[in-house]
N, CA, C and O atoms as a GROMACS GRO file, in nm:
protein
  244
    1UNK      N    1   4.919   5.487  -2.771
    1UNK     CA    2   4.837   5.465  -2.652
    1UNK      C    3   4.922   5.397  -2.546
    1UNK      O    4   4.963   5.281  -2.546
    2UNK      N    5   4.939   5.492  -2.455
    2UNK     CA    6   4.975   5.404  -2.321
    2UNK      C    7   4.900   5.269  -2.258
    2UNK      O    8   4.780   5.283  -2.232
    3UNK      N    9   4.946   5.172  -2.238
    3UNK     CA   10   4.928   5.030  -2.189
    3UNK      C   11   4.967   4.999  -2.095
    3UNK      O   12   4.988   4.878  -2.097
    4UNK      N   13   4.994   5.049  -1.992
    4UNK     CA   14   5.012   5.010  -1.873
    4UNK      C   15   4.987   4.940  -1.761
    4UNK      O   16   4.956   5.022  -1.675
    5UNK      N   17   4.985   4.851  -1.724
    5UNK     CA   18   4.870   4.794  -1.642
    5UNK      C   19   4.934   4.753  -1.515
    5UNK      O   20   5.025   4.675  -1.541
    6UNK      N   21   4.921   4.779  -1.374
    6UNK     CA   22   4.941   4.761  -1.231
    6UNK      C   23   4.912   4.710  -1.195
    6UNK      O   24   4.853   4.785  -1.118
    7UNK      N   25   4.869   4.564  -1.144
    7UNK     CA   26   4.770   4.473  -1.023
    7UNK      C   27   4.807   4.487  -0.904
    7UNK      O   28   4.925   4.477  -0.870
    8UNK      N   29   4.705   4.513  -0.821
    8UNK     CA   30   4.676   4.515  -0.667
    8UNK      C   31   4.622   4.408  -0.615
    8UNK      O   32   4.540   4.335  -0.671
    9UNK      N   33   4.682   4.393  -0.465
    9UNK     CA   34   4.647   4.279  -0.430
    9UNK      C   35   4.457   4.334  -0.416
    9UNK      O   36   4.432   4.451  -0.387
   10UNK      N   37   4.333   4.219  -0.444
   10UNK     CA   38   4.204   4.194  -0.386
   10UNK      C   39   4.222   4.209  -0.259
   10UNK      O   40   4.262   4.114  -0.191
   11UNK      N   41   4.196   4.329  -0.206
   11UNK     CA   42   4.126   4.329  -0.084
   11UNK      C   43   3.997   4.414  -0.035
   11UNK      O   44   3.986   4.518  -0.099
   12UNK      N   45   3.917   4.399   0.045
   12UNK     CA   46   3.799   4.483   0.044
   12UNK      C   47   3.824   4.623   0.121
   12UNK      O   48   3.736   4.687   0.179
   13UNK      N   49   3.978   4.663   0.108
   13UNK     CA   50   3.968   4.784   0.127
   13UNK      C   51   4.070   4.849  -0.013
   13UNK      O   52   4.190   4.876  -0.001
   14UNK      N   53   3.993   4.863  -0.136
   14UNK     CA   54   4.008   4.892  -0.242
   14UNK      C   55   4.040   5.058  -0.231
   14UNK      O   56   4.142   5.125  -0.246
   15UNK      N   57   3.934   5.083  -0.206
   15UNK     CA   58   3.952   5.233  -0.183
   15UNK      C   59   3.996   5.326  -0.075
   15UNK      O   60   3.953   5.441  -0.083
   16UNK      N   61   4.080   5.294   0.032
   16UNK     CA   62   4.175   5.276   0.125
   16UNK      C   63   4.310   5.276   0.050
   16UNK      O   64   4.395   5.360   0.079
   17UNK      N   65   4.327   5.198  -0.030
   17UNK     CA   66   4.511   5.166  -0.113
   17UNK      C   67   4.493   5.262  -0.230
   17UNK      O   68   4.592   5.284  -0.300
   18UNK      N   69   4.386   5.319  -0.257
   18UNK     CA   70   4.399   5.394  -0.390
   18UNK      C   71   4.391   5.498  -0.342
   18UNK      O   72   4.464   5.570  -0.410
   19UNK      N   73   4.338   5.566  -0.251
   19UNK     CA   74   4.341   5.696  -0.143
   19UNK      C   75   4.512   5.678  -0.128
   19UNK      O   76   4.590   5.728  -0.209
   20UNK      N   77   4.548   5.612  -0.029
   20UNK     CA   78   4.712   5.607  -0.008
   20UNK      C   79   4.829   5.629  -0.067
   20UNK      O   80   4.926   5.697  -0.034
   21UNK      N   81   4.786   5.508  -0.233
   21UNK     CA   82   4.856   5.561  -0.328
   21UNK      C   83   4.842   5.673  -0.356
   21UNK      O   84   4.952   5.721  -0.326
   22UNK      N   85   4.748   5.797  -0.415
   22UNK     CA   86   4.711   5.912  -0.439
   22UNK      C   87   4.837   6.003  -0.331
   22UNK      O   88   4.944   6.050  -0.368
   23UNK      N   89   4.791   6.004  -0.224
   23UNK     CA   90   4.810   6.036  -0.134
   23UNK      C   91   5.043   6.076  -0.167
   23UNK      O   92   5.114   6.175  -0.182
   24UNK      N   93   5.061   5.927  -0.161
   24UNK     CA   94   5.205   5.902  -0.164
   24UNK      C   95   5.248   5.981  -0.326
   24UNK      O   96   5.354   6.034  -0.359
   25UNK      N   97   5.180   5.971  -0.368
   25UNK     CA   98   5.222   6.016  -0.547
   25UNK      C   99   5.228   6.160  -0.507
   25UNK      O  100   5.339   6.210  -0.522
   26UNK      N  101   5.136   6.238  -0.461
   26UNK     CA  102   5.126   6.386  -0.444
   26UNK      C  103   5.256   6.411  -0.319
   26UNK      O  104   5.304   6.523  -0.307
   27UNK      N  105   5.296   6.317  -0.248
   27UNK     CA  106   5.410   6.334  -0.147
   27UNK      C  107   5.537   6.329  -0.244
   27UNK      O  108   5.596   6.431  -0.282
   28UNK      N  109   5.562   6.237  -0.271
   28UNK     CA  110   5.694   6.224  -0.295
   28UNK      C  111   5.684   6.280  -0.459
   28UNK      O  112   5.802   6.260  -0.490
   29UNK      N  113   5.642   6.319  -0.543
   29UNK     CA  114   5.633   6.410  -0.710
   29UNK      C  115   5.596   6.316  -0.821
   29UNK      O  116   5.611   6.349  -0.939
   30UNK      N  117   5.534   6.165  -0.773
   30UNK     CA  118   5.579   6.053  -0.889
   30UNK      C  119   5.370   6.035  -0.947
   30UNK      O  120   5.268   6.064  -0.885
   31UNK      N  121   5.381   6.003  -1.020
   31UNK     CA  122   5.254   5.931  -1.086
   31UNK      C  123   5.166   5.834  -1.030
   31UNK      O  124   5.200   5.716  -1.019
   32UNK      N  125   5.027   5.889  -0.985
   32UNK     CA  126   4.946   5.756  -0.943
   32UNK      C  127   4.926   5.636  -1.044
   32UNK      O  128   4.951   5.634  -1.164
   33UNK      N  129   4.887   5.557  -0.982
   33UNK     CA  130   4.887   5.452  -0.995
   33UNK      C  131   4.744   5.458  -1.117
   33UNK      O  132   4.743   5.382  -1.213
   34UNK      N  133   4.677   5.517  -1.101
   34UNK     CA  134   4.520   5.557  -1.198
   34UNK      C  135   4.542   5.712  -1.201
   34UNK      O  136   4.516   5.798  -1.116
   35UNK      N  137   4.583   5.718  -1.291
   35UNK     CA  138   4.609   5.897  -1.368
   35UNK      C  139   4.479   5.965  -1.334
   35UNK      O  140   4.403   5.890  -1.274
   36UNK      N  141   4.419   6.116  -1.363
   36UNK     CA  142   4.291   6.151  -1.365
   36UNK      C  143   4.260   6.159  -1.499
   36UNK      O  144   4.161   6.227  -1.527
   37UNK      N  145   4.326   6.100  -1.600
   37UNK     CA  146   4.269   6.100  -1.691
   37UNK      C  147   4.235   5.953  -1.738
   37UNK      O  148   4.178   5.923  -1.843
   38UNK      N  149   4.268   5.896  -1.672
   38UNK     CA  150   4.206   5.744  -1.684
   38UNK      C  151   4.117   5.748  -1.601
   38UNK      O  152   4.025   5.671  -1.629
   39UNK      N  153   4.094   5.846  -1.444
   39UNK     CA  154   3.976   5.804  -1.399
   39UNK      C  155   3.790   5.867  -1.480
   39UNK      O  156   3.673   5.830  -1.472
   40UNK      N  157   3.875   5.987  -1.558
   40UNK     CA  158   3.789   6.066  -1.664
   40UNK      C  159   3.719   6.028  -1.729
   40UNK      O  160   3.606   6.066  -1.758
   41UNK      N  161   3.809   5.908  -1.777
   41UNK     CA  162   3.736   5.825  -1.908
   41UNK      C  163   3.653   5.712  -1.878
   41UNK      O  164   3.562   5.678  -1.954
   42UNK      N  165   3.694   5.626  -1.724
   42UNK     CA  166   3.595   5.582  -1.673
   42UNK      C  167   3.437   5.659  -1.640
   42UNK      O  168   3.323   5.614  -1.648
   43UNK      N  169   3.474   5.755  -1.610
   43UNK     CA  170   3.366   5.822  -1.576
   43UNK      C  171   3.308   5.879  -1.751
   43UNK      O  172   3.188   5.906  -1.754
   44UNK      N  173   3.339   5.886  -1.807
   44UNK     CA  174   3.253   5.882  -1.987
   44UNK      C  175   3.237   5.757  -2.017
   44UNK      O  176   3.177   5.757  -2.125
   45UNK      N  177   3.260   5.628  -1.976
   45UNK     CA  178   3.249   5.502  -1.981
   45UNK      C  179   3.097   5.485  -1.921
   45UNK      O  180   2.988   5.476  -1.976
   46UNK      N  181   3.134   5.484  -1.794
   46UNK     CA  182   2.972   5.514  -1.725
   46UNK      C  183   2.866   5.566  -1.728
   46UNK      O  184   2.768   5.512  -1.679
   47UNK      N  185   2.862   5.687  -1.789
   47UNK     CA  186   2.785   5.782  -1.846
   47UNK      C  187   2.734   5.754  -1.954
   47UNK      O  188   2.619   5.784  -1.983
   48UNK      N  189   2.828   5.681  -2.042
   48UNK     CA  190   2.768   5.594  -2.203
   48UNK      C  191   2.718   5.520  -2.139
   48UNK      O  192   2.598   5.516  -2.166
   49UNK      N  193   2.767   5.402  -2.003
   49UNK     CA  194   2.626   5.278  -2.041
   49UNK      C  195   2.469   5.354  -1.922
   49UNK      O  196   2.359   5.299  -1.916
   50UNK      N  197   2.496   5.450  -1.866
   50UNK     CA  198   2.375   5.455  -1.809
   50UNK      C  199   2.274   5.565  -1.908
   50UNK      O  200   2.165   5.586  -1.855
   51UNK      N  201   2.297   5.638  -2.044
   51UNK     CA  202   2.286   5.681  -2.153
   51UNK      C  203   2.191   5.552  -2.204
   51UNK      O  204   2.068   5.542  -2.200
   52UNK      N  205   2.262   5.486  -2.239
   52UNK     CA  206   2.252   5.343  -2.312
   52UNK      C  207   2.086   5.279  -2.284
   52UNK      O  208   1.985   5.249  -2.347
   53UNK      N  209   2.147   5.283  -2.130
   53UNK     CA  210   2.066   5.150  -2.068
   53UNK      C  211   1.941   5.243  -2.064
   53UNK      O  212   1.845   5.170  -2.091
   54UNK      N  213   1.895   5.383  -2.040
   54UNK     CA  214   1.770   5.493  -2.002
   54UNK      C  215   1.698   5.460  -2.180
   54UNK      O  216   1.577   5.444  -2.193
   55UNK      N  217   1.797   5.456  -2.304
   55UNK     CA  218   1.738   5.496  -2.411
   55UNK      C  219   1.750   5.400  -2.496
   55UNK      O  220   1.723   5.434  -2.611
   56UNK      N  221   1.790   5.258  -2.476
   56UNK     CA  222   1.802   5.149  -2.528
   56UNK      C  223   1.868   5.166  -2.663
   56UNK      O  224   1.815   5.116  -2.763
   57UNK      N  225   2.001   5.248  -2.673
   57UNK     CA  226   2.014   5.299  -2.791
   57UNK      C  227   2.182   5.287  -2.773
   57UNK      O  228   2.223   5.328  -2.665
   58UNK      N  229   2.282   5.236  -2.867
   58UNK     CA  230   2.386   5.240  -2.822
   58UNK      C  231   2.459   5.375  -2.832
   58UNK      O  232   2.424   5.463  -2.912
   59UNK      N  233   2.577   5.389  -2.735
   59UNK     CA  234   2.605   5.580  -2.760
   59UNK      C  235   2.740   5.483  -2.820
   59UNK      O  236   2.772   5.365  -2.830
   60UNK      N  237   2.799   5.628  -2.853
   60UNK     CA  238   2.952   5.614  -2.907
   60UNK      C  239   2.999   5.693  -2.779
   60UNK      O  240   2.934   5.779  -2.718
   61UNK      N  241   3.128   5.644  -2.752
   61UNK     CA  242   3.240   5.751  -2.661
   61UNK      C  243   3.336   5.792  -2.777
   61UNK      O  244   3.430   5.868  -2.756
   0.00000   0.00000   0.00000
């Protein structure tokens, strides 16, 4: 399992620097900063707890 971990500076334009980064990764040939398969699994992350929270039932991912 890859472990990687990046910190960004807190600022409230979060999604502004992650657009950019995206942006620069597809320019120059290199790797974003949040793969689409890490944003994937967030998104099955989310989907388990709103699963969860409708059926009071825990899911598995």
């Amino acid at each position: 399992m890859n472990t990687r971990m990046t910190l960004l500076p807190i600022s409230g334009m979060q999604q502004t620097l992650q657009m950019d980064n995206d942006a620069l990764a597809i320019l120059t040939g290199r790797e974003p900063l949040v793969t689409g398969s890490e944003g994937l699994a967030d998104i099955h992350i989310m989907n388990a707890i709103f699963e969860a929270a409708k059926t009071s039932r825990r899911v598995s991912l």
